[in-house]
N, C-alpha and C positions, 0 to 999 in steps of 0.2 A: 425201347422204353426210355422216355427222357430222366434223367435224373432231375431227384427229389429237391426241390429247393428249402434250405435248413429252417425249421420253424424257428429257431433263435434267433436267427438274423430276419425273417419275418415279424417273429415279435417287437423286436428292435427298430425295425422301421414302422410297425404301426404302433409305438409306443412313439416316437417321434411326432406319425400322426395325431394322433390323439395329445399329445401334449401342446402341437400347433395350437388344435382347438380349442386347449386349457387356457394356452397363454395369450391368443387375440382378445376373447371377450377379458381375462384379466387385466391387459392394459385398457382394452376401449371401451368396456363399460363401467369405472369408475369415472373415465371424464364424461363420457354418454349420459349416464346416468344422473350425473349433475346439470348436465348443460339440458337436457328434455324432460327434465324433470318425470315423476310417475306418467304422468297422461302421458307422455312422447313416447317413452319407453311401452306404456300398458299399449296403446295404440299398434304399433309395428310388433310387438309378441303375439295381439288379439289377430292381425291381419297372416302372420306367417301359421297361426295351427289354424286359420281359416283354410289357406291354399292347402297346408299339409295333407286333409280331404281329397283337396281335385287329384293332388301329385299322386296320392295312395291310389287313388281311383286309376290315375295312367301308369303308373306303375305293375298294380294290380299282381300285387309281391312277387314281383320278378326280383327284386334284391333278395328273398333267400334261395326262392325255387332256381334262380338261374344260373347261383353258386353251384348250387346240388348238381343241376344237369351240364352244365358245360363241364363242371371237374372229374365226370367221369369218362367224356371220351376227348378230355384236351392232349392225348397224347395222336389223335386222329385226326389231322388239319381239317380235310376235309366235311368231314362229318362236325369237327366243331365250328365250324366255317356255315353249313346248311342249319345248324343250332342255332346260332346267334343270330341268323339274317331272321330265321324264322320269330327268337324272342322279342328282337329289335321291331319286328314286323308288329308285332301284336301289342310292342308300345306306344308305336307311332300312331297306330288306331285308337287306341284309350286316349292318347293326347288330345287329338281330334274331340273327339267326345267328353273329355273334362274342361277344353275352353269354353266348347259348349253351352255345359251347365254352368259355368263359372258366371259365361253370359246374361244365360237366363235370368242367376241369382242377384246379379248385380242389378241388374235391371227392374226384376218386378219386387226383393226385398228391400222393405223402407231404409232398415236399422243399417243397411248395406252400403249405400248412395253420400253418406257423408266423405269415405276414405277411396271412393272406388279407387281414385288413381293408384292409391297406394297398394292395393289388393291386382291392379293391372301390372306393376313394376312387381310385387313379389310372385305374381302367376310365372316370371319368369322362369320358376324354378321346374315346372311342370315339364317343358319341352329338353331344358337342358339336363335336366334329370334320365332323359329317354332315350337322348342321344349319348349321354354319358356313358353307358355300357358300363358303370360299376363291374358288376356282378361276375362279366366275364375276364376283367381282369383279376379280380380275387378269385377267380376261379383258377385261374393262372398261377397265383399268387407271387402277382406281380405287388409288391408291397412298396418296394421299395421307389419302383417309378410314382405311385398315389400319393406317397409321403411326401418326396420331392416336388410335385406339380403341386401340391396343396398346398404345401406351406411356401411358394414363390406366391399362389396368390393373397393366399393370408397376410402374408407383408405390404403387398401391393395396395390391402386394403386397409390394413393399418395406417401409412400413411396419407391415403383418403380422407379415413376416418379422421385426423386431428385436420388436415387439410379445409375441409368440408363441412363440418359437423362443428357451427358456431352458436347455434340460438336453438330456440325451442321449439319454434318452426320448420328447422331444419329435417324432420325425424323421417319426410320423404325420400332425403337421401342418406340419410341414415338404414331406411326401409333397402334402398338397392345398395350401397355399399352390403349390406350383411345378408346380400343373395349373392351377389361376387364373391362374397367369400368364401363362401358355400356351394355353390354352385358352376360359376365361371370358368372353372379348369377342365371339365367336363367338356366343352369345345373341343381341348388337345385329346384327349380320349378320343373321341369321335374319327380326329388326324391323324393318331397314331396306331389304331386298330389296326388297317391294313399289315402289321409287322406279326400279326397272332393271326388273323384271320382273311380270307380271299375275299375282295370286292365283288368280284364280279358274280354271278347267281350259279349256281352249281346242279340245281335241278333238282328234283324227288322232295317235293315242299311238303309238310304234312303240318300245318300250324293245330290240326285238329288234335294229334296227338298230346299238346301242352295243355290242352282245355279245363283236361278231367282236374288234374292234378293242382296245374295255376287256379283255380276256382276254393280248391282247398286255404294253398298260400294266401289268396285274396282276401279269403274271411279271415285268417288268421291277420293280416294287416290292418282291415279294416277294426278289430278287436282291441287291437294295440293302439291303434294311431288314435281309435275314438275316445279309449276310457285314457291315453296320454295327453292327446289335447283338449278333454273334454272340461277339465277344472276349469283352463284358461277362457274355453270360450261360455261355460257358464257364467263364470264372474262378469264375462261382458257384457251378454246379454242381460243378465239378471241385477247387476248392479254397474259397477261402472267401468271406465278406463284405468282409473286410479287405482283400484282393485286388484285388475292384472297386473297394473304396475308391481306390486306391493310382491305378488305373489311370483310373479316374472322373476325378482332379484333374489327369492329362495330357492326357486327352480334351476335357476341360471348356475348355480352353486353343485348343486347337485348333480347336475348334469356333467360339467365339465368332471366333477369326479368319477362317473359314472362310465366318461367314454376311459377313463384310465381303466377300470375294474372291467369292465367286458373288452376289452381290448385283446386280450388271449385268445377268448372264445371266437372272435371274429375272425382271428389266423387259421384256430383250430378248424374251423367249418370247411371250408374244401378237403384238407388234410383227413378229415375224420369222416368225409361221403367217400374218397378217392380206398380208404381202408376198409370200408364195409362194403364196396363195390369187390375189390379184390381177394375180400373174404381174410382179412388180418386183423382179427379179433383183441389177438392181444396187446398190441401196436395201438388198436382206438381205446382199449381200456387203459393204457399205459398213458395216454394225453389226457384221457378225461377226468382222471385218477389228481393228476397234475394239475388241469386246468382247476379244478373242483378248490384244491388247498389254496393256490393262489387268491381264488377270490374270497376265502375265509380269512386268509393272511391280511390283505391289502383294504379292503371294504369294510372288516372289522374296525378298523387302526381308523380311516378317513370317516366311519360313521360317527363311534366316539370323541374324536379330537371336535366336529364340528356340532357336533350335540354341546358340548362344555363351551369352543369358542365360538360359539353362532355369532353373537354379541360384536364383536370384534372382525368377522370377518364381512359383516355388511357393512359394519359401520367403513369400512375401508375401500370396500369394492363399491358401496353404493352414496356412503352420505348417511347424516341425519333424518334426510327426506323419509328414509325406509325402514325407520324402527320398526313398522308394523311387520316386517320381514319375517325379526327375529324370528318368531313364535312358531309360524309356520314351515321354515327352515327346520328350524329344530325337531317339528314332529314329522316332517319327512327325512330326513336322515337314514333312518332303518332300512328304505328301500335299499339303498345302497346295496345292502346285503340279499334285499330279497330275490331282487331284479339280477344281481349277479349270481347269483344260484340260479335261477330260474335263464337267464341266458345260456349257463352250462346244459343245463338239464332237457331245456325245451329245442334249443336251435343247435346245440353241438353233439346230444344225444337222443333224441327222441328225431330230427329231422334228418339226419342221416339212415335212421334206423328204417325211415316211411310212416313213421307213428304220429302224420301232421295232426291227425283226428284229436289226437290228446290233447296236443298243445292247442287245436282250435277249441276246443270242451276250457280247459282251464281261461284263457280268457277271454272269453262269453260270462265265464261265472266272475271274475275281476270287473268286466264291462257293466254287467246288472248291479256288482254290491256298487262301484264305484258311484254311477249313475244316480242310485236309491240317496246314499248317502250324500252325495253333492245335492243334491235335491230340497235334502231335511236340512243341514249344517249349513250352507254359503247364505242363505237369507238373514242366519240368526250370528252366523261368525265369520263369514266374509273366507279372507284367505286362508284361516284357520281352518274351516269348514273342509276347505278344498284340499289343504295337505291331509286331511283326517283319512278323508273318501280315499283318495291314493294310495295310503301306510297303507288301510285293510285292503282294499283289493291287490296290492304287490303279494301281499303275505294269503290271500286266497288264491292266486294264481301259484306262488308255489306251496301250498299246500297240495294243492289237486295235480300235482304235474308228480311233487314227492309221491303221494299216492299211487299213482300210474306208472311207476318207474321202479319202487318201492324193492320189486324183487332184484332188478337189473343191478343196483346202484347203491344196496347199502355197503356192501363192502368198500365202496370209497368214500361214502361218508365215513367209516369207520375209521379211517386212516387219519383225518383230519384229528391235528395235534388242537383241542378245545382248551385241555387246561391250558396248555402253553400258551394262547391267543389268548387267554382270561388274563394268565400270570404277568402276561410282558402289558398289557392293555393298563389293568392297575398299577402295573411299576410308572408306566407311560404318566398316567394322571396324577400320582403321588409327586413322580417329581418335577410337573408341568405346573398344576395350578397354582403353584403358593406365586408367580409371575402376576396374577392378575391383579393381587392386596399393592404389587407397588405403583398402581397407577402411570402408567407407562402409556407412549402413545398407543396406537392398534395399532399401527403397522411393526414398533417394537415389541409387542403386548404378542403377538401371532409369528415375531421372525425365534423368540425367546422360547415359546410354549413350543412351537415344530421343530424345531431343533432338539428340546429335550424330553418331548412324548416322542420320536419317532426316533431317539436316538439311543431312549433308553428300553423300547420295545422292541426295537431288533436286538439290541446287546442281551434281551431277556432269551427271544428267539434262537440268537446265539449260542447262548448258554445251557440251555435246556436243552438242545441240539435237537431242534425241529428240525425233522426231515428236508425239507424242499428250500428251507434256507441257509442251512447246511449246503445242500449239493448247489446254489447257486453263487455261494459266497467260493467254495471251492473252484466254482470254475472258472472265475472272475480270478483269483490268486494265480490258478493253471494261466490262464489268458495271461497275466501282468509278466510272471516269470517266460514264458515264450518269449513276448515281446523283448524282452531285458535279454535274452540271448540272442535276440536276432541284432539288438542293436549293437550287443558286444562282440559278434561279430565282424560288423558291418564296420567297426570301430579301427580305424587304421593302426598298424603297427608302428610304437615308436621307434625314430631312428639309433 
């Protein structure tokens, strides 16, 4: 049996991950955002949850189901070797079949033909997504190779981005710079597979066996991807470019917070199928227990702070341009919290468990309220409308998944420290806001308020002696005195 590789230092490299993500669109879309103004910007958002369709469709949720099933026999080359040729197999055919229709659509819809080129440069994402083999390297939990190759491209495209990206017109290579960065690395994946898995065909193919199951994953993707990009392409079709603009620069916010807050849970998912396969019950209750506080800890803290400095942090990231941000920024915020529950709940405990059914039932019911509500609000409020539809279905998807889980999982709700996350929240806002009466620029208005909401909500944390920040501040002290011994050894004897 191979040894385990340490979820800490996974977490650490896809907190790495995920902070790349945080910190490209923070440099390049306050100068993006100014130089393409809303239309440039709504344009290349409305074209990428366009593609996101085709990719889900070639995909055909192999990002979770291929986690699941390669991490259970990755300790059997061969067998995970006949796995992946098999999943890979079953991508490259949906590929096929998503350029397809992408064809079709380009071609016989009206509203389509104005941007095609731009919708042909982001379909890139569709093939490279396929050869990419994510899934079998988290299945691995190779963390640390994804961290590393992602963020060489992310700089790559950074400096693109200012290189490239002069005028308002430019937003078509704006459009393929922000698939490169996203996608591009997914090449070397492809080239370095062979070190995990055998080229060459090994025999006993059975693509039939993934059918039942990937069909489950499918709609469950299809459920997500639709009521997630579906705000942005209402807004498109229903009213304008500028619209998604508007609403692109509150999402964008969100997001990037959002890969920090499920960022555990996407470690946790091999770790937490490879424990239920081998029947270590208390071992998956012991991460999910974990996984669960953290994102009440962290999601808490980033929903409040941006609730209060919404203001300030568009006006930074985006400009003037995007007052209309605010508002709906602000009422989407809460997912933060909902969504990070619901990724513990749904994808790191319910899909290890085989209980896709649940999480495909909760959103289907997310997908209709979403749907309903975009429907009634985006004609009469625009972007407002569209974060509204969102909050409620986040918070109907984890109500319904709570419900289905209900018996499994109150005990780790229970653990969660609530007063302490209330106590250290308000100490956090008490001693943040009075910053904003001295009229300061935003970027000193937001470096003044983070600094003393998030400095005096751990010291609360501290204090109170929350559990899980407790034992990571101790291990981090453990860490610092190792090192101090190693160096003083290391440290030559004076003559």
């Amino acid at each position: 049996m191979k040894k385990q590789k340490s979820i800490k230092k996974n977490f650490i490299y896809n907190t790495f991950l995920t902070m790349s993500s945080f910190i490209f669109p923070l440099i390049t879309f306050p100068y993006v955002s100014r130089i393409l103004l809303p239309e440039g910007t709504g344009r290349v958002s409305f074209a990428i949850s366009l593609i996101s369709y085709f990719t889900m469709l070639s995909q055909l949720g192999m990002p979770t189901y291929g986690i699941r099933t390669c991490s259970k026999v990755r300790n059997n080359r061969q067998e995970l070797t006949r796995t992946a040729h098999e999943l890979l197999g079953i991508n490259l055919i949906m590929s096929v079949i998503s350029y397809l229709l992408l064809a079709l659509a380009l071609i016989f819809v009206p509203a389509l033909r104005q941007d095609r080129i731009l919708y042909v440069i982001v379909s890139a994402t569709i093939l490279l997504t396929s050869i990419g083999m994510e899934w079998l390297y988290k299945a691995l939990e190779q963390y640390r190779y994804i961290a590393v190759r992602s963020i060489i491209f992310k700089f790559i495209s950074l400096a693109a981005m200012f290189l490239l990206v002069h005028t308002k017109n430019d937003y078509l290579i704006y459009g393929f710079i922000s698939i490169f960065a996203s996608s591009a690395s997914n090449i070397f994946n492809f080239i370095n597979v062979h070190k995990y898995i055998d080229l060459k065909p090994v025999g006993n193919y059975n693509m039939k066996r993934h059918l039942k199951p990937v069909a489950i994953f499918f709609a469950m993707a299809c459920a997500t991807t639709i009521y997630t990009h579906m705000d942005t392409l209402m807004l498109g079709f229903m009213l304008t470019k500028k619209d998604v603009g508007y609403y692109n620069a509150a999402v964008r916010i969100k997001s990037l917070l959002l890969s920090i807050v499920t960022s555990l849970g996407a470690v946790l998912l091999p770790r937490s199928s490879f424990y239920i396969e081998k029947g270590m019950w208390k071992q998956f209750r012991v991460v999910s227990r974990k996984a669960l506080d953290f994102v009440f800890i962290i999601a808490s803290a980033f929903m409040l702070y941006f609730i209060l400095y919404a203001r300030y942090g568009i006006m930074l990231l985006s400009g003037g341009y995007y007052a209309a941000s605010i508002l709906p920024m602000q009422i989407i915020m809460p997912t933060l919290l909902f969504i990070g529950v619901t990724n513990i709940t749904g994808i790191q405990i319910m899909v290890p468990m085989g209980r896709e059914k649940s999480v495909l039932l909760s959103e289907i019911v997310g997908l209709v309220i979403n749907l309903a509500i975009n429907a009634a609000l985006i004609p009469r409020l625009s972007s407002t409308g569209a974060a509204i539809g969102t909050l409620v279905a986040e918070l109907a998807v984890l109500l319904v998944q709570f419900i289905a889980l209900r018996s499994e999982i109150q005990q780790a709700f229970r653990t969660v420290s609530y007063w302490k996350i209330i106590a250290g929240l308000a100490m956090g806002t008490a001693c943040s806001f009075w910053v904003v009466f001295l009229n300061l620029s935003n970027f000193l208005t937001l470096t003044f308020t983070t600094l003393l909401f998030f400095g005096s909500y751990a010291l609360v944390l501290l204090m109170t002696k929350e559990w899980l920040t407790c034992d990571l501040v101790g291990q981090l002290i453990k860490k610092a005195q190792m090192m101090y011994v190693k160096m003083k050894k290391r440290k030559p004897a004076k003559a």
